[in-house]
MMTF fields as JSON, N, C-alpha, C and O atoms, coordinates in Angstrom:
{
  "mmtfVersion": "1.0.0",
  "mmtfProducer": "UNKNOWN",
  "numBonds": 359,
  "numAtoms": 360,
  "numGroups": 90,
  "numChains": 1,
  "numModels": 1,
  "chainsPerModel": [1],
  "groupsPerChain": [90],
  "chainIdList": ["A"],
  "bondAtomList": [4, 2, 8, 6, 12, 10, 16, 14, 20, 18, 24, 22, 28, 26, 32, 30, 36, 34, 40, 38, 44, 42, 48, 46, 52, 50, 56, 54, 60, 58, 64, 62, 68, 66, 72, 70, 76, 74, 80, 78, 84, 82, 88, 86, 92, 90, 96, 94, 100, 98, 104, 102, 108, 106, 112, 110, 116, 114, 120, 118, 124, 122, 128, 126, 132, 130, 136, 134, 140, 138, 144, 142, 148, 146, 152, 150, 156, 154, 160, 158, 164, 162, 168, 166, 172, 170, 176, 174, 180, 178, 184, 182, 188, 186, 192, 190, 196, 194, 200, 198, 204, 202, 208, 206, 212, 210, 216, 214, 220, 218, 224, 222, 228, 226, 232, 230, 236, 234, 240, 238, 244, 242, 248, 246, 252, 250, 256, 254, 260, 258, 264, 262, 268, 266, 272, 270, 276, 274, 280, 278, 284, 282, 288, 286, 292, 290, 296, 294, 300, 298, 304, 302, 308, 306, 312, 310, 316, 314, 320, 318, 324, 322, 328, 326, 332, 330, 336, 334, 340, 338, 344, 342, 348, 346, 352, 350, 356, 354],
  "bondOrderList": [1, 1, 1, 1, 1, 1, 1, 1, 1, 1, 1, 1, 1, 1, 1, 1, 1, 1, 1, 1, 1, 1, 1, 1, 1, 1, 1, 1, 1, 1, 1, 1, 1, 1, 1, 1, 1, 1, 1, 1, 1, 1, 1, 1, 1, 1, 1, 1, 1, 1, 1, 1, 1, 1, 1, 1, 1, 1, 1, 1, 1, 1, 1, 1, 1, 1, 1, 1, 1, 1, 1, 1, 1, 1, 1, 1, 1, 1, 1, 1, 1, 1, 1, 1, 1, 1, 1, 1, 1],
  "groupList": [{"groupName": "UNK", "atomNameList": ["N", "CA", "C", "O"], "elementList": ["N", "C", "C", "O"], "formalChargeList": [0, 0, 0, 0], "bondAtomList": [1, 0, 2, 1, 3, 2], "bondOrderList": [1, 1, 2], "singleLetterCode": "X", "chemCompType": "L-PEPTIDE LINKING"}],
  "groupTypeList": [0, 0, 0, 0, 0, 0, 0, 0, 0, 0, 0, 0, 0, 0, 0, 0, 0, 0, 0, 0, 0, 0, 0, 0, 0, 0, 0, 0, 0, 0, 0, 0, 0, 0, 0, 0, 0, 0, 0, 0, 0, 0, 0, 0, 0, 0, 0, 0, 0, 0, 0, 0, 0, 0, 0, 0, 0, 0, 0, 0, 0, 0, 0, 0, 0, 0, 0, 0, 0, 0, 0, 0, 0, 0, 0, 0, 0, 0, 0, 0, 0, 0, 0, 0, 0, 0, 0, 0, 0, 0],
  "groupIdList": [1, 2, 3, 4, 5, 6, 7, 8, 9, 10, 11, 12, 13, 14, 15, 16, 17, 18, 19, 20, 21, 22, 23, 24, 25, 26, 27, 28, 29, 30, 31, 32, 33, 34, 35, 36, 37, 38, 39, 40, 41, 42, 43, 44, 45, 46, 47, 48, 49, 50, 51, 52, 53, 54, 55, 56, 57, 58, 59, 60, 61, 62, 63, 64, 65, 66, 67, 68, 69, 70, 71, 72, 73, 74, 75, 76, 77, 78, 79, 80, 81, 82, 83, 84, 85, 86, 87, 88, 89, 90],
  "secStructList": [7, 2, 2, 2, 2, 2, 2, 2, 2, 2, 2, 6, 2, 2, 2, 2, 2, 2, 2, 2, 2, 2, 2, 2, 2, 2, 2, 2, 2, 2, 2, 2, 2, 2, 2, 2, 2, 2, 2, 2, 2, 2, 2, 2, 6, 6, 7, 1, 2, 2, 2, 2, 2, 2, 2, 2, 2, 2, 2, 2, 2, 2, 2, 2, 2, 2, 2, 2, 2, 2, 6, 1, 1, 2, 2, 2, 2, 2, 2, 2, 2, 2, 2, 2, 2, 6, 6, 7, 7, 7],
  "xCoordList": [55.74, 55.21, 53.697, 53.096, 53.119, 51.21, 51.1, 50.213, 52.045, 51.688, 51.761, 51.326, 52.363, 52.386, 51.734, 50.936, 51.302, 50.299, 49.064, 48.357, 48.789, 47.5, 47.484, 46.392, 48.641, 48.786, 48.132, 47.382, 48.624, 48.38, 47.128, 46.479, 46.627, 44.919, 44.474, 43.915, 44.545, 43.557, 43.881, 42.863, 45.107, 45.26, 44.997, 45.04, 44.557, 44.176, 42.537, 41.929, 41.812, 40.443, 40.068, 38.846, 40.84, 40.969, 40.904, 40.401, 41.47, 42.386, 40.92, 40.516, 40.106, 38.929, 37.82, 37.27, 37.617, 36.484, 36.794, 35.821, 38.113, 37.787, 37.672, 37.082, 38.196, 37.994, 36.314, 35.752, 35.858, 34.452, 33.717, 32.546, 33.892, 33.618, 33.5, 32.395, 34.78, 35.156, 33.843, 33.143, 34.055, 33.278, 31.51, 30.89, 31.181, 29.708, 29.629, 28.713, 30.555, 30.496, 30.348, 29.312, 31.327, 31.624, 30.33, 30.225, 29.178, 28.713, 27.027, 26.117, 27.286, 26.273, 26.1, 25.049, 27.431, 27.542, 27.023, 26.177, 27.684, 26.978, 25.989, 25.835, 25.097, 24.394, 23.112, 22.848, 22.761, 22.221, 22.52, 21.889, 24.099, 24.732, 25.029, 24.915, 25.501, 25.489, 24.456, 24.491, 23.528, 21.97, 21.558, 20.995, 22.082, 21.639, 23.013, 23.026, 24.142, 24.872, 24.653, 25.057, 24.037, 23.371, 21.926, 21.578, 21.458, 19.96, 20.748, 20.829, 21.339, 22.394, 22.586, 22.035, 23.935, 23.965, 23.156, 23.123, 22.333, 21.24, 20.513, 20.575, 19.729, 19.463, 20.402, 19.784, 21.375, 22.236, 22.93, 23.167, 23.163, 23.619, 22.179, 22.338, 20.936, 19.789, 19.499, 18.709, 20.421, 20.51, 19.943, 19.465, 19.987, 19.092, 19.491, 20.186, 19.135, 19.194, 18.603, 19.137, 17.108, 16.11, 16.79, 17.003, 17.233, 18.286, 19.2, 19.184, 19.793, 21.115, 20.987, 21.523, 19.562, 19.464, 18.779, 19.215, 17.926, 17.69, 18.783, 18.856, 19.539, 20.338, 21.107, 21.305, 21.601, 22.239, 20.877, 21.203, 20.039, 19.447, 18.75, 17.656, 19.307, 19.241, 20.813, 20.847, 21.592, 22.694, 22.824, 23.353, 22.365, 22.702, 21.202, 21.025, 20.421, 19.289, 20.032, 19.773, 20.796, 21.492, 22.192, 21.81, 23.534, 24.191, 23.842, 24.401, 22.718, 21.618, 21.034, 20.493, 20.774, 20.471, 21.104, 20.926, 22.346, 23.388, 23.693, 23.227, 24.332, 24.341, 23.643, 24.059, 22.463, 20.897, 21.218, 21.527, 21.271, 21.52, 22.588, 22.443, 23.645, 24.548, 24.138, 24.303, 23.816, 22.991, 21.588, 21.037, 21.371, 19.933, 20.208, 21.341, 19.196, 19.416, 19.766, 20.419, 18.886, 18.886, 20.283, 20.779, 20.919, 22.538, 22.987, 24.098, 23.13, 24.215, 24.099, 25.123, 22.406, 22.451, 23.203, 23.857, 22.608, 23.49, 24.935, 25.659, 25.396, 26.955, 27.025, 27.439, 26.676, 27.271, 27.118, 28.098, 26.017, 26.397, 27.329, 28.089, 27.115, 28.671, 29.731, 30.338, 30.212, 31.272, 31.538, 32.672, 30.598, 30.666, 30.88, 31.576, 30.267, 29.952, 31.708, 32.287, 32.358, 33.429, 34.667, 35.847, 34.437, 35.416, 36.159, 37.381, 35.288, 36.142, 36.765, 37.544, 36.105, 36.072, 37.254, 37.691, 37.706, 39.27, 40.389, 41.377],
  "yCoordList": [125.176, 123.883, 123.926, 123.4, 124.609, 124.813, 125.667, 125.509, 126.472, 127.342, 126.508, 126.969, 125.224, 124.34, 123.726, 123.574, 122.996, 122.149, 122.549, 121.884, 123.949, 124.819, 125.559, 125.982, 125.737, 125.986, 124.668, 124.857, 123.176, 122.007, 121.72, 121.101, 122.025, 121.872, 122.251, 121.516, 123.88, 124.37, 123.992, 123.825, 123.693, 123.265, 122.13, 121.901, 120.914, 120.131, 120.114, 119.12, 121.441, 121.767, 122.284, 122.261, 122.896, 123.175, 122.491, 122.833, 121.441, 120.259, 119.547, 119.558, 118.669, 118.009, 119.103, 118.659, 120.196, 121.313, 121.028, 120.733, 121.013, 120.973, 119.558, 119.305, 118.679, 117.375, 116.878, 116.09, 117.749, 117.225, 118.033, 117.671, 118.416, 119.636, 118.985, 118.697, 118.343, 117.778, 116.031, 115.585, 115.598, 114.097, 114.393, 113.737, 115.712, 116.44, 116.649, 116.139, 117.359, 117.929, 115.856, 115.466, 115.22, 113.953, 113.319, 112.736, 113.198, 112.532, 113.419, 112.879, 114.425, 115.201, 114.809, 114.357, 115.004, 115.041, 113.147, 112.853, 112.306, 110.74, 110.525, 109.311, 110.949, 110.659, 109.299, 108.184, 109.644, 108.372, 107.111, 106.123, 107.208, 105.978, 105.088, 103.882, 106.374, 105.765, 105.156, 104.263, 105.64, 104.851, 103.54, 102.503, 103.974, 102.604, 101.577, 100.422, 102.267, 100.596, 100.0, 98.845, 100.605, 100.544, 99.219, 98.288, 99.445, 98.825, 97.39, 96.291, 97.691, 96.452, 95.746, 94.645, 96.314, 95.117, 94.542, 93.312, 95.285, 94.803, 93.149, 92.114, 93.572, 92.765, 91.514, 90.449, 91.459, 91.144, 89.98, 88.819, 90.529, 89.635, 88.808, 87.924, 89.252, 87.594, 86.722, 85.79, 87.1, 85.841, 85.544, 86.498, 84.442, 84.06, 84.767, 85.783, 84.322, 84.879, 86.115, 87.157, 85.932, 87.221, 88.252, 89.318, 87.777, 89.141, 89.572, 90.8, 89.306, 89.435, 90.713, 91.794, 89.548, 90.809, 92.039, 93.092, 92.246, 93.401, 94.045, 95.227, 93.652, 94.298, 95.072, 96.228, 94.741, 94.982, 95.752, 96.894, 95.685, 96.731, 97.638, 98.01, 98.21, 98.865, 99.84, 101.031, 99.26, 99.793, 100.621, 101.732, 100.125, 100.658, 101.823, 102.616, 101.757, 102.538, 103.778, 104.921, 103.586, 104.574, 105.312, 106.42, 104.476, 105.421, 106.542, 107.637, 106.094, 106.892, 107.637, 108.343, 107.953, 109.246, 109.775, 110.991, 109.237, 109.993, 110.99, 112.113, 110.841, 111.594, 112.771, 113.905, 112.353, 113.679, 114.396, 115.553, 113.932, 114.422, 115.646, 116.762, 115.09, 116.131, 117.512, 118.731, 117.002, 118.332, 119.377, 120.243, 118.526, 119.431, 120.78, 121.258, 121.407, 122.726, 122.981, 123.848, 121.554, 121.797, 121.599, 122.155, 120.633, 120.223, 120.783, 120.545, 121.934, 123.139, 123.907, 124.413, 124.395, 125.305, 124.675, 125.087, 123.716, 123.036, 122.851, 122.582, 123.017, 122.428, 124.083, 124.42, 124.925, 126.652, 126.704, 126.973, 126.475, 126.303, 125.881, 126.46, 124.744, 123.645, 124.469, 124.831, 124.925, 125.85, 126.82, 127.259, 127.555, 129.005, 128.912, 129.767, 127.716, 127.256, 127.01, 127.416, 125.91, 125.326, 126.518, 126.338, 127.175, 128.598, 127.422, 127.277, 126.625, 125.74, 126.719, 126.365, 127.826, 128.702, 129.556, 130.342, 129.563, 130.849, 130.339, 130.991],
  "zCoordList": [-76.128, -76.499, -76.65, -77.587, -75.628, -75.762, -77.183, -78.022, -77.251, -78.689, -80.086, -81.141, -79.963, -81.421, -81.024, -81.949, -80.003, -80.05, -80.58, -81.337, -80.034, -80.37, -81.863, -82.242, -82.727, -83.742, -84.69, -85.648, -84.164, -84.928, -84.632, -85.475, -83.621, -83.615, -84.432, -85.246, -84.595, -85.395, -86.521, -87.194, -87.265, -88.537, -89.044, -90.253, -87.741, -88.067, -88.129, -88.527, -87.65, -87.581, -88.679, -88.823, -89.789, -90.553, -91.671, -92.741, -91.364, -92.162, -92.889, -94.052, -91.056, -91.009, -91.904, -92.911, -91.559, -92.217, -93.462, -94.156, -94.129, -95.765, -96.248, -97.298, -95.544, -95.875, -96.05, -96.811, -94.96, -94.186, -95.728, -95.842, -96.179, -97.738, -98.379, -98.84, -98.773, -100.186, -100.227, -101.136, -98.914, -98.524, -99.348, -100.185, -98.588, -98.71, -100.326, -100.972, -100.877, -102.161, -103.121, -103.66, -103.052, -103.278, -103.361, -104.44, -102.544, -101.72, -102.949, -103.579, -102.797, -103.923, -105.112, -105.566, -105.863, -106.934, -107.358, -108.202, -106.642, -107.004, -106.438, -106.573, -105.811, -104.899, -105.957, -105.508, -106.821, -107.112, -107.296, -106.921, -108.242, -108.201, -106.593, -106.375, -105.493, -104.069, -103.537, -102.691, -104.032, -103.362, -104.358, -104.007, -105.892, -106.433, -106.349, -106.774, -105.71, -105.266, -104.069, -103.932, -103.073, -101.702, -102.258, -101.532, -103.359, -103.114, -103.984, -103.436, -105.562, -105.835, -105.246, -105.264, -104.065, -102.948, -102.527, -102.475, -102.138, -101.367, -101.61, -100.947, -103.076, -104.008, -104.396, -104.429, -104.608, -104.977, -104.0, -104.335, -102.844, -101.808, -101.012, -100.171, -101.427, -100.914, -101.816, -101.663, -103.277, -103.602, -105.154, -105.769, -105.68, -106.789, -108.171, -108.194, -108.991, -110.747, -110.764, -111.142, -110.205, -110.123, -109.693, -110.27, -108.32, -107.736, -108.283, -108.202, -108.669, -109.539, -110.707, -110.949, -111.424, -112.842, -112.036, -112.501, -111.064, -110.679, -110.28, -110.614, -109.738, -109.271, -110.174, -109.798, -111.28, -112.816, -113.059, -113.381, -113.054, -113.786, -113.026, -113.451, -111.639, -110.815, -110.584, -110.276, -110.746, -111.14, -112.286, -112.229, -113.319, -114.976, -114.933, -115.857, -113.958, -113.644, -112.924, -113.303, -112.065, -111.077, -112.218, -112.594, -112.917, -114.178, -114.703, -114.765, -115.125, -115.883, -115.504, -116.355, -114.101, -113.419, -113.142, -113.226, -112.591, -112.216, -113.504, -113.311, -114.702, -115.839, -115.905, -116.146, -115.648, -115.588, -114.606, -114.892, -112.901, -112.005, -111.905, -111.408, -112.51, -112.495, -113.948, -113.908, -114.597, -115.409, -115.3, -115.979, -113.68, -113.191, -112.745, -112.798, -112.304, -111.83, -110.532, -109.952, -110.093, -108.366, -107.864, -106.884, -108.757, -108.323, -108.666, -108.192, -109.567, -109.848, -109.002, -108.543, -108.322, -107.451, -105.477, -104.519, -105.886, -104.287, -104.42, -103.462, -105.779, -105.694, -105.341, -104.232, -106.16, -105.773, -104.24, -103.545, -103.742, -102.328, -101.449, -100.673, -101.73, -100.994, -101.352, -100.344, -102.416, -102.867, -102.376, -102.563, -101.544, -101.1, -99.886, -99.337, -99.078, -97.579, -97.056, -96.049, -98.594, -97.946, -98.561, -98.262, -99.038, -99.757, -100.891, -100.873, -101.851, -102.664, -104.266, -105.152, -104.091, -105.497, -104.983, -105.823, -104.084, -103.462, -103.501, -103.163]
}
């Protein structure tokens, strides 16, 4: 009985490590759009017309980097990383 329990640990340690990968890798690849729906809200929920259109054009600002972002160098070279770190290329 200790030998499956201890079998399901590690597979569930296993399980969390690639999950905990995929979240990181996820989390890269949008990373501007995540920060410009973070400031959106932001904007967005104190209120007003003013807020609103910033917010829309803080969003459609994020889009638009995001696009670039993912065609930079620095994010190809950090995604090869994340890739190698989490064995996502095997």
């Amino acid at each position: 009985m200790e030998i499956i329990s201890i079998i399901a640990i590690i597979v569930i340690l296993l399980l969390l490590y690639f999950f905990f990968g995929v979240l990181i890798k996820f989390l890269w690849g949008w990373l501007p759009l995540v920060i410009g729906i973070i400031f959106s809200l932001g904007f967005g929920l104190v209120g007003g017309i003013t807020n609103a259109i910033i917010a829309i054009i803080i969003f459609i600002v994020s889009l638009v980097s995001t696009n670039s972002w993912q065609g930079s160098n620095l994010y190809f070279s950090i995604e090869e990383k994340i890739d190698s770190m989490f064995y996502f290329k095997d």
